[in-house]
C-alpha positions in Angstrom: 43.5 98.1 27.1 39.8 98.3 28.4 37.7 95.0 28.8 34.5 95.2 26.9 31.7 93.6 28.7 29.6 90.5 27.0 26.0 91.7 26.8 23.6 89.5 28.5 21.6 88.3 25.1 24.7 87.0 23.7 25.5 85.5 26.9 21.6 84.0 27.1 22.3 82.4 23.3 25.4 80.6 24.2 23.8 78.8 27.0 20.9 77.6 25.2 23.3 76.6 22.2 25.0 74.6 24.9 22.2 73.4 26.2 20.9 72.2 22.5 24.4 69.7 22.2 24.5 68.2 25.6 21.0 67.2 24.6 21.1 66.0 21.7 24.5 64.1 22.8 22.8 62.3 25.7 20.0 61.3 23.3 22.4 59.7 20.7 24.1 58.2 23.0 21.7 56.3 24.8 19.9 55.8 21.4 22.7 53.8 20.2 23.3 52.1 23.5 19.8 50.6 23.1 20.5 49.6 19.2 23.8 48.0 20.5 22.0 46.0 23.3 19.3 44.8 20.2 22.0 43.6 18.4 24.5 42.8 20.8 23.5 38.6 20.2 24.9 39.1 17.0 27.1 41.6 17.1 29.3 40.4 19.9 30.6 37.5 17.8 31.7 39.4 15.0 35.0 38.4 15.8 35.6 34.7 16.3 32.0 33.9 14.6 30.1 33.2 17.7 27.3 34.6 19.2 24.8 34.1 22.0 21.3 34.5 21.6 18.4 36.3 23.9 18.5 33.2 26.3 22.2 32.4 26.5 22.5 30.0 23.9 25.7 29.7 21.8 25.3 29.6 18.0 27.6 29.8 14.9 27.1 32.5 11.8 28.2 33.8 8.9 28.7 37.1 7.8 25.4 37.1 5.7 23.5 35.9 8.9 24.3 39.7 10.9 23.5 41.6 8.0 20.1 39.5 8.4 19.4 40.3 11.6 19.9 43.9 11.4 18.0 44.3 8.2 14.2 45.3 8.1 11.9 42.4 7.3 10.7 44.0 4.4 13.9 44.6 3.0 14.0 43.2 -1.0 17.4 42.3 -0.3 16.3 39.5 2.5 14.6 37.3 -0.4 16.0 34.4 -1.0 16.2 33.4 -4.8 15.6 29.7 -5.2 16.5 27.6 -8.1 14.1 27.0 -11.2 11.9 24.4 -11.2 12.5 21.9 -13.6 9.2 21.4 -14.9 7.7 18.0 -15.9 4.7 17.6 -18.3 2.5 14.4 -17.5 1.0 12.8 -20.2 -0.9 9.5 -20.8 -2.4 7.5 -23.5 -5.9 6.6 -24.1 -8.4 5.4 -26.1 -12.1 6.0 -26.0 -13.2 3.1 -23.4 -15.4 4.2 -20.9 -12.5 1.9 -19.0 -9.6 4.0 -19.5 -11.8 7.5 -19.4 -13.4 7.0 -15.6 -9.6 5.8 -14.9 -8.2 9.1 -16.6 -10.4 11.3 -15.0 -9.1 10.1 -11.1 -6.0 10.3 -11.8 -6.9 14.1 -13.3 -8.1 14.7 -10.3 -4.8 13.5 -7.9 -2.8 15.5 -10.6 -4.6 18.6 -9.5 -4.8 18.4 -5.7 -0.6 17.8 -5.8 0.6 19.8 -8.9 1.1 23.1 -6.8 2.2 22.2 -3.6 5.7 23.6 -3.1 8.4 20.8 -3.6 5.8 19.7 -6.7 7.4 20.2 -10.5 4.5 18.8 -12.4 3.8 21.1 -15.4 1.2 20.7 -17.9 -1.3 17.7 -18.3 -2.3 15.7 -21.6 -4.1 12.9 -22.5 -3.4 12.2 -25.5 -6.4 10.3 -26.7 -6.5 8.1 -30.0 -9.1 7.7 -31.0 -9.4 10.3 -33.8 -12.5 11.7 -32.3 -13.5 13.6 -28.9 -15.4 12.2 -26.2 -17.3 13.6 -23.1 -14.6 14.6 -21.2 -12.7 17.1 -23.4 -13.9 20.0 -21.2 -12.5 17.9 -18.2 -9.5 17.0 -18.9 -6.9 18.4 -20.8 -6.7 16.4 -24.3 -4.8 15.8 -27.6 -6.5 14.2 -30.5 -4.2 11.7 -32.4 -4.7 8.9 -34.7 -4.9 5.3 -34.0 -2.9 2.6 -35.9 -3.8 1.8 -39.3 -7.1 -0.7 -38.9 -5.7 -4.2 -38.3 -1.9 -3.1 -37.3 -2.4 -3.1 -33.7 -3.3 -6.8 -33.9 -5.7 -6.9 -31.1 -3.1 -5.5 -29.1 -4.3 -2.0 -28.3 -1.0 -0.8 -26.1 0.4 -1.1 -29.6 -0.8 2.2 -30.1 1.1 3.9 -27.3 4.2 4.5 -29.0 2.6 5.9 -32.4 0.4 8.3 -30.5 3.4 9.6 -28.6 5.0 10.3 -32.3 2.2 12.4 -32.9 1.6 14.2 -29.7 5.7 15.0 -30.3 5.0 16.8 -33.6 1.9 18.5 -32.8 1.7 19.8 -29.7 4.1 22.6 -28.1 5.2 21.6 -25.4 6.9 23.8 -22.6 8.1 21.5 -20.5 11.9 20.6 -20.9 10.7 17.0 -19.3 7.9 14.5 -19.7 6.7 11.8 -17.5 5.3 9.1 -19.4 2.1 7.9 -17.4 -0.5 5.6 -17.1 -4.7 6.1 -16.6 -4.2 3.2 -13.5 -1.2 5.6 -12.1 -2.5 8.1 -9.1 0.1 10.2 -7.3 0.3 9.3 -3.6 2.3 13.2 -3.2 3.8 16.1 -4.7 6.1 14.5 -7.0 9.8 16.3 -8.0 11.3 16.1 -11.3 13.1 12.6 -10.6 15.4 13.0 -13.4 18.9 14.2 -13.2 20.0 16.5 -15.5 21.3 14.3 -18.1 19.9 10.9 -17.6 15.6 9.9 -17.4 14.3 7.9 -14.5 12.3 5.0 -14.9 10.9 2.5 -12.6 12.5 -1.6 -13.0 9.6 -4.0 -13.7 11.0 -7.6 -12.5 9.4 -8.9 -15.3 11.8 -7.1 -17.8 14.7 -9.5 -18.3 16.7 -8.6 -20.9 19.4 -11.1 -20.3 17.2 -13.9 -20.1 16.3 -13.0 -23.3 19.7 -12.2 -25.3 18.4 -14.5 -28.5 15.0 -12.8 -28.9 16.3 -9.5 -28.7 19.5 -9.7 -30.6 17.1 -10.1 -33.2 16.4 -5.8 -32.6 19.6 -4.9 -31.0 22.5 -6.1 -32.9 25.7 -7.8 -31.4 27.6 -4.2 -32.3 25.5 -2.2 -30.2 27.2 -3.5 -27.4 25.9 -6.2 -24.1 22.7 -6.8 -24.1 23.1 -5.1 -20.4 23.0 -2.1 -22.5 18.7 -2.7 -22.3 16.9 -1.2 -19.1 15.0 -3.8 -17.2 12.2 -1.2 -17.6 9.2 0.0 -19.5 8.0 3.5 -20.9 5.9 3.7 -17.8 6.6 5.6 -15.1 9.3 7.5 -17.1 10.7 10.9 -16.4 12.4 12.0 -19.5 14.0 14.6 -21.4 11.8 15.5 -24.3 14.9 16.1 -26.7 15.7 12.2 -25.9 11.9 11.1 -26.0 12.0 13.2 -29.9 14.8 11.0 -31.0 13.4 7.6 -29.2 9.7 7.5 -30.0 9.8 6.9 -34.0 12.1 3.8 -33.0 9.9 2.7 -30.1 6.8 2.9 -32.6 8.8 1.0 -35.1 10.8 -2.1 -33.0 7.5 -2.6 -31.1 5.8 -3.1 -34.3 8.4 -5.1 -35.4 8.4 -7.6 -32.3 4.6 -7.6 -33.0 5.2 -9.4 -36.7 7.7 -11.5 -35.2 6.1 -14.7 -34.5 8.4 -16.0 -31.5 8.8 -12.2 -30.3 4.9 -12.0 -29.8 4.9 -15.2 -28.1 7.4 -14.8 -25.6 6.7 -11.1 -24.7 3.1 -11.3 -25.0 1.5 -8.2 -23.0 4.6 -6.7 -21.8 5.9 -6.3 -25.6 5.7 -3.1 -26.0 7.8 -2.1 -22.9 10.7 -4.2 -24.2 10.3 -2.2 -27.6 10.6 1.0 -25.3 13.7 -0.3 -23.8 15.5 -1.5 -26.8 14.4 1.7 -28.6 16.0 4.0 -25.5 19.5 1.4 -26.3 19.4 1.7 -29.5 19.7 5.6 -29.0 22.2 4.8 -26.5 19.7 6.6 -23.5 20.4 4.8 -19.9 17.8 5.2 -17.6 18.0 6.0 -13.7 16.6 2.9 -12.2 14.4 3.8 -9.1 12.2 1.8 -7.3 10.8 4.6 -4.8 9.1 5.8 -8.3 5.7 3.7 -8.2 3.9 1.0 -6.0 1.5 -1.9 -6.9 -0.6 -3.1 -4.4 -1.5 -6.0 -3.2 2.2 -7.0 -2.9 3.8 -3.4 -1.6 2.1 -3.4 1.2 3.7 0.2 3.0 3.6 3.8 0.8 7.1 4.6 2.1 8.4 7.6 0.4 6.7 6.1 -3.5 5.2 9.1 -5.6 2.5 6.7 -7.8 0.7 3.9 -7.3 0.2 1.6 -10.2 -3.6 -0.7 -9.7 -3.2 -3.0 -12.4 -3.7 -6.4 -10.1 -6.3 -7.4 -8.3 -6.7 -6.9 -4.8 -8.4 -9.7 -2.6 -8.7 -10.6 1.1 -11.3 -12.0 3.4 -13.2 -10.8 6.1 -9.9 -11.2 8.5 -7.6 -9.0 6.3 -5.4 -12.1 4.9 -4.5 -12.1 1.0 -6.1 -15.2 -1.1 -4.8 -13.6 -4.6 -6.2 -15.5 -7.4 -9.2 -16.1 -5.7 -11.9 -13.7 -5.5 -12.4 -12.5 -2.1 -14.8 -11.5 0.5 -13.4 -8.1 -0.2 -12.1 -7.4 -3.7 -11.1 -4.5 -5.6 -9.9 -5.1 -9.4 -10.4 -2.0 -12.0 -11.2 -5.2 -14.6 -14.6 -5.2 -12.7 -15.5 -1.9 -14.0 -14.0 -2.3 -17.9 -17.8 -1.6 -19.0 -18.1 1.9 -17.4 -17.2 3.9 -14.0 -17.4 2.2 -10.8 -20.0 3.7 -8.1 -19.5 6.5 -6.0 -18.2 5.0 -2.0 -16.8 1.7 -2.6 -16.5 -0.3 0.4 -13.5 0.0 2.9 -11.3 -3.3 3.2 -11.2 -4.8 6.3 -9.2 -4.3 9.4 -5.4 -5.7 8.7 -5.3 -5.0 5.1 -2.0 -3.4 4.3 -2.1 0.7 4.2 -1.5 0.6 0.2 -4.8 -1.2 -0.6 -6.6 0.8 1.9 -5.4 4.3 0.8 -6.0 3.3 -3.0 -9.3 2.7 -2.0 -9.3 6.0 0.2 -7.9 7.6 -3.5 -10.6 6.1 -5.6 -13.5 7.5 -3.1 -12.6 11.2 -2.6 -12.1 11.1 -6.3 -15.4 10.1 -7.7 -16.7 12.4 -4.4 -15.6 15.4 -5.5 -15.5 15.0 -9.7 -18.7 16.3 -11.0 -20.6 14.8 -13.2 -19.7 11.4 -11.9 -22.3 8.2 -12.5 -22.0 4.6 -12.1 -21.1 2.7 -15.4 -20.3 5.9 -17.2 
């Protein structure tokens, strides 16, 4: 049989074909060389989950961590989905003093500087003011109009209207939050503060002053015998309180009514005094069988915490007095003083003086607190 020939344009289109693949196989090949030795760090320990990194360190990984590494950076699939926030609404009680309004609006303004930091889960804000009527400050601050007490009711005793105005606030307002934290005007927040709160139980700071076994006979009298041990009562106010606003719903109307009740009561009122109503908050949370978290990292009170530690609020109800050399002489006024009492007429001035060298760091930063405050809030004057 005759051998046909192969003509020379075939013969010119298989070599270029062939040239085409060796090409494109030396390409790929060193293409995915470079991709392994990218990867290699992570890759390499795919087996016995361990790895060394681009200086020759060891590390340990998971299966999630290589798909990581190789991913793009702007791969959706790289976000990480946190957990919701549980959200806290802050609300406090006030009435129309010029005392408690000038104290409202700093603590407004600490609200604001920490409520959207990160780890923060403060929600909403409301002062719930009763007074019946507005004030100056409506555009300020967020606000809640309620009713005071019937005239004559509170007694003279004006936190008596706490616990009423809370009812109120409860039935009027819609509230998003699942939580509320129970505040105070004299309450500033030292940092971003986390919903304290477990999921089933409020948080509450323990006041040493709330004895409730020292006081078994008086308060019998508002928590029967069949309730259970008088152990059953938090050593505790309603302020600072993280709570859960289905629990708050049920406790308010009885913390209105026992505090009212311990009001009438003749040896009550006498015993109790100013701290009454935050012995008819506790009994109210027993009687509704609510325990609270007790946690004393909630709040400071200077002059006697003297280090912020890892607090959230710091409470100014007492006095703070020292003299020139930094030492305490509480109950006597000193060459340096700070006391909110001096300023129950109106707002205290703009830049008040520094305390001295060796005062403890809570006095000093409250002090810090007060000035950038008034600073920075407009509208402020001295005596307002």
């Amino acid at each position: 049989m005759a051998r046909t020939k192969a003509s020379w344009p075939f013969l010119l289109i298989v070599a270029l074909t062939l040239f085409i693949l060796t090409y494109n196989s030396v390409t790929m090949f060193m293409t995915s060389y470079q991709i392994s030795r990218s990867t290699m760090p992570v890759l390499q320990g795919v087996m016995d989950h361990q790895a060394v990194d681009d200086h020759g360190r060891s590390f340990f990984f998971k299966e999630h961590d290589v798909r990581a590494k190789i991913m793009p950076e702007e791969d959706p699939r790289r976000k990480t989905v946190l957990p919701a926030k549980r959200l806290f609404h802050v609300a406090v009680t006030a009435n129309e003093s010029p005392y408690t309004r000038w104290q409202c609006r700093i603590m407004y303004y600490w609200y604001k500087k920490f409520k959207h930091d990160p780890v923060s889960e403060m929600g909403g804000f409301t002062r719930i003011l009763h007074s019946r009527k507005p004030d100056n400050v409506m555009d300020e601050i967020p606000t809640v109009i309620v009713d005071p007490l019937p005239e004559g009711q509170d007694q003279g005793y004006i936190v008596l209207n706490r616990p009423w105005a809370f009812v109120q606030w409860l039935l009027k307002a819609n509230i998003e939050e699942d939580y509320i934290l129970m505040a105070e005007p004299d309450h500033l927040f030292i940092r971003p503060m986390p919903n304290l709160a477990s999921e089933t139980m409020p948080v509450a700071f323990p006041f040493f002053y709330i004895a409730p076994q020292e006081n078994e006979d008086i308060l019998r009298k508002f928590y029967p015998r069949d309730k259970g041990p008088i152990t059953n009562i938090d050593p505790i106010g309603n302020s600072p309180v993280v709570i859960q606003k289905a629990y708050l719903e049920k406790i308010a109307p009885t913390w209105a009514n026992v505090s009212i009740d311990m009001k009438n009561d003749l040896e009550t009122d006498a015993k109790f005094g100013w701290v009454l109503e935050m012995y008819g908050y506790a009994t109210a949370s027993a009687l509704h069988d609510v325990k609270h978290i007790l946690l004393k990292d909630f709040m400071l009170q200077p002059p006697w915490d003297t280090e912020l530690g890892d607090k959230y609020i710091i409470h100014y109800t007492y006095g703070c007095d020292y003299d020139k050399k930094g030492k305490l002489t509480y109950g006597k006024t000193g060459e340096w003083h700070f006391d909110k009492r001096s300023f129950t007429l109106g707002a205290p001035p703009r830049n008040l003086p520094m305390p001295p060298p060796g005062v403890p760091e809570t006095v000093v930063t409250l002090v810090r607190m007060v000035n950038e405050a008034t600073a920075n809030i407009v509208n402020w004057k001295e005596g307002e």
